[in-house]
C-alpha positions in Angstrom: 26.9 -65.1 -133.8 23.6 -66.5 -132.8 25.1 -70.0 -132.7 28.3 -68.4 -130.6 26.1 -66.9 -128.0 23.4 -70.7 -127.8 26.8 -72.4 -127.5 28.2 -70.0 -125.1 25.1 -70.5 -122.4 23.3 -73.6 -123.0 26.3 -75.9 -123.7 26.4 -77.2 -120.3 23.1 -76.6 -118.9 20.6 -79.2 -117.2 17.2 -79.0 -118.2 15.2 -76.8 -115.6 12.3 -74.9 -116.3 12.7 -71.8 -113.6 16.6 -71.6 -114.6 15.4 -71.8 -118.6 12.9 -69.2 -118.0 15.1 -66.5 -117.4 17.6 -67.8 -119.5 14.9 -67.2 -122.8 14.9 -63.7 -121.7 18.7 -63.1 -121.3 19.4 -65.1 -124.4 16.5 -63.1 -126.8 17.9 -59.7 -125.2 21.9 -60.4 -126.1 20.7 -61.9 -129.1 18.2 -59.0 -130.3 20.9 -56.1 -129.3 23.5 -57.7 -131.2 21.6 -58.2 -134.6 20.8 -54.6 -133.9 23.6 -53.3 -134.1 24.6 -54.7 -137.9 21.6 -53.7 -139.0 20.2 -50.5 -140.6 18.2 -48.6 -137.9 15.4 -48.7 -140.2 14.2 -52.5 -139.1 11.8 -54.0 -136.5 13.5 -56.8 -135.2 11.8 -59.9 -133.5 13.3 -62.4 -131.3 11.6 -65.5 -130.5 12.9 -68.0 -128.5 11.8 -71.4 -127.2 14.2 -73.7 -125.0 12.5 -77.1 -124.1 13.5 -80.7 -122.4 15.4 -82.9 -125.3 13.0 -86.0 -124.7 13.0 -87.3 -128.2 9.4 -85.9 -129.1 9.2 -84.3 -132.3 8.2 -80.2 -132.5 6.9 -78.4 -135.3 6.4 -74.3 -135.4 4.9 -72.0 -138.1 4.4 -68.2 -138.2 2.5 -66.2 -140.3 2.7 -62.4 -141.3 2.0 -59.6 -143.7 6.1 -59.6 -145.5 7.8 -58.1 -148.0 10.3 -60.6 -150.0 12.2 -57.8 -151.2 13.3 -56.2 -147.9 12.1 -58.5 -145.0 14.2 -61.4 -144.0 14.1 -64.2 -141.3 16.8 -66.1 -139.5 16.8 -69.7 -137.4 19.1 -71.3 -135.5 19.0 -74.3 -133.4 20.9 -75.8 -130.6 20.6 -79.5 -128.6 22.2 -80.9 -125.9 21.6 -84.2 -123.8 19.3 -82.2 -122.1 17.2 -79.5 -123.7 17.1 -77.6 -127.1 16.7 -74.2 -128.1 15.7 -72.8 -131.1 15.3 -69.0 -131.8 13.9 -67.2 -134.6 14.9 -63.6 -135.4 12.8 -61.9 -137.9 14.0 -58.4 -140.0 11.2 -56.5 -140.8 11.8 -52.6 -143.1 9.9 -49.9 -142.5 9.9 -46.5 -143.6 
């Protein structure tokens, strides 16, 4: 569903940073309520989002935290057009 809802708004969009500044925040809102709701109330979800100009440069992103391999999980997914990218991160965290 993630890919679906990239697709769905960035498909045909220009590269502009004021327009892709709100769009982060729309986008990590729909994209946060929906894994919420097929997920067990018992996880702490983060969304993080990054839409930037497609100008051929290379990126590279990391993250670190404190995660249990037994009931934590993460989730990418990418998207590129002529004009910009988007990648968002969702990360599943359990707690008690």
């Amino acid at each position: 569903f993630v890919n679906d809802i990239m697709r769905n708004h960035l498909e045909n969009v220009k590269y502009e940073p004021s327009k892709c500044r709100d769009l982060v925040q729309l986008l990590s809102d729909e994209i946060k309520t929906r894994t919420k709701s097929i997920l067990y109330k018992r996880y702490k979800l983060i969304v993080n989002l990054t839409i930037g100009q497609n100008s051929g440069n290379s990126l590279i992103m990391a993250s670190r935290s404190l995660w249990n391999p037994e009931t934590d999980n993460e989730c990418t997914v990418t998207f590129k057009n002529s004009s910009l990218f988007a990648i968002a991160t969702i990360f599943a965290c359990y707690y008690d």
